[in-house]
C-alpha positions as CSV (number, residue, x, y, z in Angstrom):
1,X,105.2,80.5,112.7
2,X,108.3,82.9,113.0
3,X,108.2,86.8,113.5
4,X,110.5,89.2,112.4
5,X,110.2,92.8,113.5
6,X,110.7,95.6,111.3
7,X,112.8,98.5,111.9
8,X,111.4,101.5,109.5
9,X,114.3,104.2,109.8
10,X,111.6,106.8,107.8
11,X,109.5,106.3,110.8
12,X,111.7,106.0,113.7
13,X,114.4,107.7,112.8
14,X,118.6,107.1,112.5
15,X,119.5,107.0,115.8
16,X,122.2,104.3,116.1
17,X,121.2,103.8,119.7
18,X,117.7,102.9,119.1
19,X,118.0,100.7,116.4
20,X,120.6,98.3,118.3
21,X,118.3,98.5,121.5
22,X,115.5,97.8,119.1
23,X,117.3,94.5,117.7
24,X,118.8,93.1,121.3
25,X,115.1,93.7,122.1
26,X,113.4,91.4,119.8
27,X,116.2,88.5,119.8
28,X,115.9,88.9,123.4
29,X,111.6,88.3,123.0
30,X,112.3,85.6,120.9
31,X,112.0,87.3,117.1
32,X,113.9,85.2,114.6
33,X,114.4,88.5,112.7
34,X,114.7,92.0,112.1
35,X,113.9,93.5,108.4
36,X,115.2,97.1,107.1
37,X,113.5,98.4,104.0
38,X,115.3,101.0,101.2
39,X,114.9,104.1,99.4
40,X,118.0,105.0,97.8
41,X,116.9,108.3,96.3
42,X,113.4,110.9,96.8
43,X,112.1,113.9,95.5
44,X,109.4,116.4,96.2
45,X,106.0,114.7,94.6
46,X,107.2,111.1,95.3
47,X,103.9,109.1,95.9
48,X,103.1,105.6,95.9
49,X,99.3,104.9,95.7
50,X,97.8,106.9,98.4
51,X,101.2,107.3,100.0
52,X,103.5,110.3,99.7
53,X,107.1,110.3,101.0
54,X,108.2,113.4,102.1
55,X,111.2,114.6,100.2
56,X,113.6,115.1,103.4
57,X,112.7,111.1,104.5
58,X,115.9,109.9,106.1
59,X,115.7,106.3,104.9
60,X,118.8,104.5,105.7
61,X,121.1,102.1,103.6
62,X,119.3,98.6,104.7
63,X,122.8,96.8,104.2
64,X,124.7,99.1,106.1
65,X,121.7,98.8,109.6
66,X,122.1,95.1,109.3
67,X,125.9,95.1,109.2
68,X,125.5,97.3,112.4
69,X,122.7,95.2,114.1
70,X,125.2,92.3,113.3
71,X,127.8,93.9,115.5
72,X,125.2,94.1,118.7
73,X,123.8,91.0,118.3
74,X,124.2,87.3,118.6
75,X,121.3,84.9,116.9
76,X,118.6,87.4,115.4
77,X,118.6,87.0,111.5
78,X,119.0,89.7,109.1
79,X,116.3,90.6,106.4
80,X,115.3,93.5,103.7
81,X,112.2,94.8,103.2
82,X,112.6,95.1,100.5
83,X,116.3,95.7,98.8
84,X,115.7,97.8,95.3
85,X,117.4,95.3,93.2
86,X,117.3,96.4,90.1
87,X,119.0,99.5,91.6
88,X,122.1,98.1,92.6
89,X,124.5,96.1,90.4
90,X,124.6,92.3,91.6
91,X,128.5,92.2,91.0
92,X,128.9,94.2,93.9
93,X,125.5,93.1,95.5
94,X,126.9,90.0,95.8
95,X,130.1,90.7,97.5
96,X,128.5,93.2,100.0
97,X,125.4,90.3,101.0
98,X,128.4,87.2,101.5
99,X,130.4,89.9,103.5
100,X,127.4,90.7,105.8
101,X,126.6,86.9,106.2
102,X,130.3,85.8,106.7
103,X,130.8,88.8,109.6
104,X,127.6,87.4,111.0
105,X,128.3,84.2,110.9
106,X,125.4,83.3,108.6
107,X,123.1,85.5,109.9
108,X,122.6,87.4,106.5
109,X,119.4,85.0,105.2
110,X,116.4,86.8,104.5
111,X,117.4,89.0,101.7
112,X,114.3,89.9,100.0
113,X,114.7,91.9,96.3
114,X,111.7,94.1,95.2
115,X,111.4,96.7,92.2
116,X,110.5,100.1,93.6
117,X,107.9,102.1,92.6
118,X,108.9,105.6,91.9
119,X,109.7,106.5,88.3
120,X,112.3,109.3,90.2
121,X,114.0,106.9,91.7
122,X,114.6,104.2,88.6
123,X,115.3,107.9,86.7
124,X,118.0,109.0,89.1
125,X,119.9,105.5,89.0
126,X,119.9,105.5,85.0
127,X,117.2,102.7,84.9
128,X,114.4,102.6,82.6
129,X,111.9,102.1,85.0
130,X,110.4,99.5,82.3
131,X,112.9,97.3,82.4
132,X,112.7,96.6,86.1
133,X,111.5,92.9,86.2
134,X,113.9,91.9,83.5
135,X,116.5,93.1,85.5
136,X,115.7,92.1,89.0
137,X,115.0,88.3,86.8
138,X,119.0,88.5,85.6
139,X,120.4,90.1,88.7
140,X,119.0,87.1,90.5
141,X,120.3,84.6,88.2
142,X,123.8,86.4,88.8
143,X,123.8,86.5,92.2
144,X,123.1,82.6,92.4
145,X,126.1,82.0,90.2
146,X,128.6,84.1,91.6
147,X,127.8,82.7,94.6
148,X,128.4,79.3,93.4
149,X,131.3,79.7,91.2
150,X,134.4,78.7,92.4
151,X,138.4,79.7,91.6
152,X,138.1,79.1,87.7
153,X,135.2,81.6,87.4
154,X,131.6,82.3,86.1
155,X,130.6,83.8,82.7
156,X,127.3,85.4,82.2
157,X,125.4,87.1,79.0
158,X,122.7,89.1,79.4
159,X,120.5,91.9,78.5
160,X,121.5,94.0,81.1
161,X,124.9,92.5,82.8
162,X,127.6,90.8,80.8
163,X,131.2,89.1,82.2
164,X,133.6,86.6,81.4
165,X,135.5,83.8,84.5
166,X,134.4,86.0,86.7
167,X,135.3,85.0,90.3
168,X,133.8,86.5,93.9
169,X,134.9,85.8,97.3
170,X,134.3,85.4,100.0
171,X,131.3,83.0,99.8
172,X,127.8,82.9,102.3
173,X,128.3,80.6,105.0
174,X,127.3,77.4,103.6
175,X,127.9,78.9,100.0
176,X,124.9,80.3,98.7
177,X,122.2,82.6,100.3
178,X,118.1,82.3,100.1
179,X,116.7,85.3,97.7
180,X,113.0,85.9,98.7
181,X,110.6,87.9,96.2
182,X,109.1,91.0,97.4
183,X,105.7,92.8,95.6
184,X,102.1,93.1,95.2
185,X,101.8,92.0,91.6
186,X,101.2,89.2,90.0
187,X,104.8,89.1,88.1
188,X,106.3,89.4,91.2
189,X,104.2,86.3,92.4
190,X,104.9,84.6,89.3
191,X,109.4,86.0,90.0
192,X,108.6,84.3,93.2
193,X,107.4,80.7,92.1
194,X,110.2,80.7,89.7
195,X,113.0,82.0,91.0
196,X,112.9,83.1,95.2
197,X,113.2,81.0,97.8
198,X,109.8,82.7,99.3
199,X,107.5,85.9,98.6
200,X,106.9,88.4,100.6
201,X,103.9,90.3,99.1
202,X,103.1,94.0,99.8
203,X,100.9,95.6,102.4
204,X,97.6,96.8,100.3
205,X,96.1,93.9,98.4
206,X,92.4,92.0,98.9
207,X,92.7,88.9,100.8
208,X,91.2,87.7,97.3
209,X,94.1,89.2,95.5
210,X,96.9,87.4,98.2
211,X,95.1,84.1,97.5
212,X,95.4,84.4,93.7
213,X,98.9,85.6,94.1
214,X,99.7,83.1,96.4
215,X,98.3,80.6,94.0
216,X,100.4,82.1,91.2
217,X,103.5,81.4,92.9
218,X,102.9,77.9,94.2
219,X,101.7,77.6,89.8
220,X,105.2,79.2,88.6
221,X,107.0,77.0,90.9
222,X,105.8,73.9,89.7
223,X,106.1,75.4,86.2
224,X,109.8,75.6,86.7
225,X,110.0,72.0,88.0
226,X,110.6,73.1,91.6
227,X,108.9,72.2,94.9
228,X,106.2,74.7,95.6
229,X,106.2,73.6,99.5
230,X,109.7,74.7,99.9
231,X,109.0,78.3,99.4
232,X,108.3,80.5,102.4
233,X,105.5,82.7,102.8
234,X,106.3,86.3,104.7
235,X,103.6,88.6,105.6
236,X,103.1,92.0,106.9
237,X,101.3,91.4,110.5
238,X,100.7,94.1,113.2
239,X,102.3,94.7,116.6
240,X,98.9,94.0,118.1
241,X,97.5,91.3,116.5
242,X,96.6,88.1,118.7
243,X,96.9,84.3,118.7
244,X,93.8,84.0,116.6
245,X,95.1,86.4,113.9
246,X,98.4,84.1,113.7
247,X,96.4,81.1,113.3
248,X,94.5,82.8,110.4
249,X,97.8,83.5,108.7
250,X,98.3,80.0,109.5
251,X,95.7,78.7,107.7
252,X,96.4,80.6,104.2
253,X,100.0,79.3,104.5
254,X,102.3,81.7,105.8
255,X,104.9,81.0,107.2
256,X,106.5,84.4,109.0
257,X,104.7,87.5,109.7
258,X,106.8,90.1,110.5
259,X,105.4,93.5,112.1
260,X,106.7,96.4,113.2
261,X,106.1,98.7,116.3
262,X,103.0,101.3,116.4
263,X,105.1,104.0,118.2
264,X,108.1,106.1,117.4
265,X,109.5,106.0,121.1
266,X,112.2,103.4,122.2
267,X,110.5,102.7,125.7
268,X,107.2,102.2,123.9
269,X,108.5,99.9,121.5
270,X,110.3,97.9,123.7
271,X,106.7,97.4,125.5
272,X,105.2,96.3,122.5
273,X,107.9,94.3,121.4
274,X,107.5,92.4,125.1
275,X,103.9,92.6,124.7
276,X,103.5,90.8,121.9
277,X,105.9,88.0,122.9
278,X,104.7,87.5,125.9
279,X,100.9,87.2,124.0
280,X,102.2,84.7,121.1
281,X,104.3,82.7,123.4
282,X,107.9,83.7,121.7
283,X,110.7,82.1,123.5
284,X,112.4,84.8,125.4
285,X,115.8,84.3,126.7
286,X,118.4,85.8,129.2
């Protein structure tokens, strides 16, 4: 199993200080990686099922923290949870995620695209918020062949993104990058299985609901004519969860939990970061 921690700047705020002692923390404990989630734009009323974001929510730019974490760090890998994809336009997407994994040097490999959920947000980018899917499905498809394209360039056609011997440099360390799926539905299970190198489903579903999901993945994949047993499986954990809990997640075939800390405070999250290495075992280093 691998753990990733996850820094929520909504919750603990933007202090620059924090975050990096946050990230030398967990590669320290022995955390392969540290996740960043986005909002790029709220608004008074903005709710997601039972959950309401405040309007003045001082969510950072994901790509931005990690490029910053990479600075203060050495081996911990860098991850979103989740990127808004169909917010941003993979042209540039794809220059800003090879920069990040080239500075790193390669560290830049658990970038995970989800849709968002707020009809504001999708509004105040000039997206129909019903075109998400097909969007995130093409910018993912662009990404990949940027990415592999070399001096004489890449063309593309789309419903939503159109170029001709298009070239973009520099390239991920080892020339391509892993895209993971982020979501709680079923098309996002199905997104995963067919084009993601793993899923990373959502917080609030039924652990009937994560089986069928997990179930439509592993069916999309081998729909597609790919290996279902190469995907990853990433899910939400808890900062206090014990060896038994990971050998649960074991069992239903995931393959990183990542969790984040319970308290806002830098000395108390450094405790539970510690903590719960010290209770899973994690490999901590000098």
């Amino acid at each position: 199993m691998k753990f990733g921690i996850f820094y929520n700047t909504g919750t603990y705020g933007t202090d620059p200080d924090q975050l990096v002692a946050v990230a030398r923390q967990a590669e320290a404990c022995g955390f392969e990686s540290l996740y960043v989630g986005e909002h790029i734009a709220l608004y008074p009323g903005a709710t997601a099922g039972p959950m309401m974001f405040p309007p003045d929510l001082a969510v950072a730019d994901p790509l931005d923290c990690l490029s910053f974490v990479a600075a203060a760090t050495e081996r911990i890998l860098l991850g979103t949870g989740v990127l808004l994809l169909p917010y941003h336009h993979p042209v540039v997407l794809a220059k800003r995620l090879a920069t990040i994994d080239v500075l790193s040097r390669g560290r830049m490999r658990l970038f995970t695209a989800g849709l968002g959920v707020l009809p504001g947000e999708a509004q105040a980018m000039g997206v129909d918020f019903a075109t998400r899917g097909r969007r995130a499905d093409e910018a993912i498809d662009v990404l990949r062949l940027l990415w592999a394209g070399d001096a004489g360039g890449v063309s593309f056609d789309g419903e939503f993104f159109s170029f001709r011997d298009l070239t973009s440099y520099p390239k991920p360390v080892g020339g391509i990058l892993p895209i993971h799926v982020g979501g709680s539905s079923a098309a996002a299970a199905r997104r995963a299985g067919r084009r993601g190198d793993g899923y990373f489903p959502g917080g609030r579903l039924t652990a009937a609901e994560r089986a069928s999901q997990a179930g439509l993945m592993r069916a999309a994949a081998t729909e597609a004519g790919r290996d279902p047993g190469a995907l990853e499986y990433t899910r939400w954990g808890s900062i206090g969860m014990s060896a038994a809990d990971v050998d649960a997640h074991a069992s239903q075939g995931t393959t990183r939990l990542v969790v984040g800390p319970g308290s806002a405070g830098l000395a108390e999250q450094r405790e539970e970061i510690s903590a719960f290495a010290a209770r899973l075992g994690l490999a901590v280093t000098d």
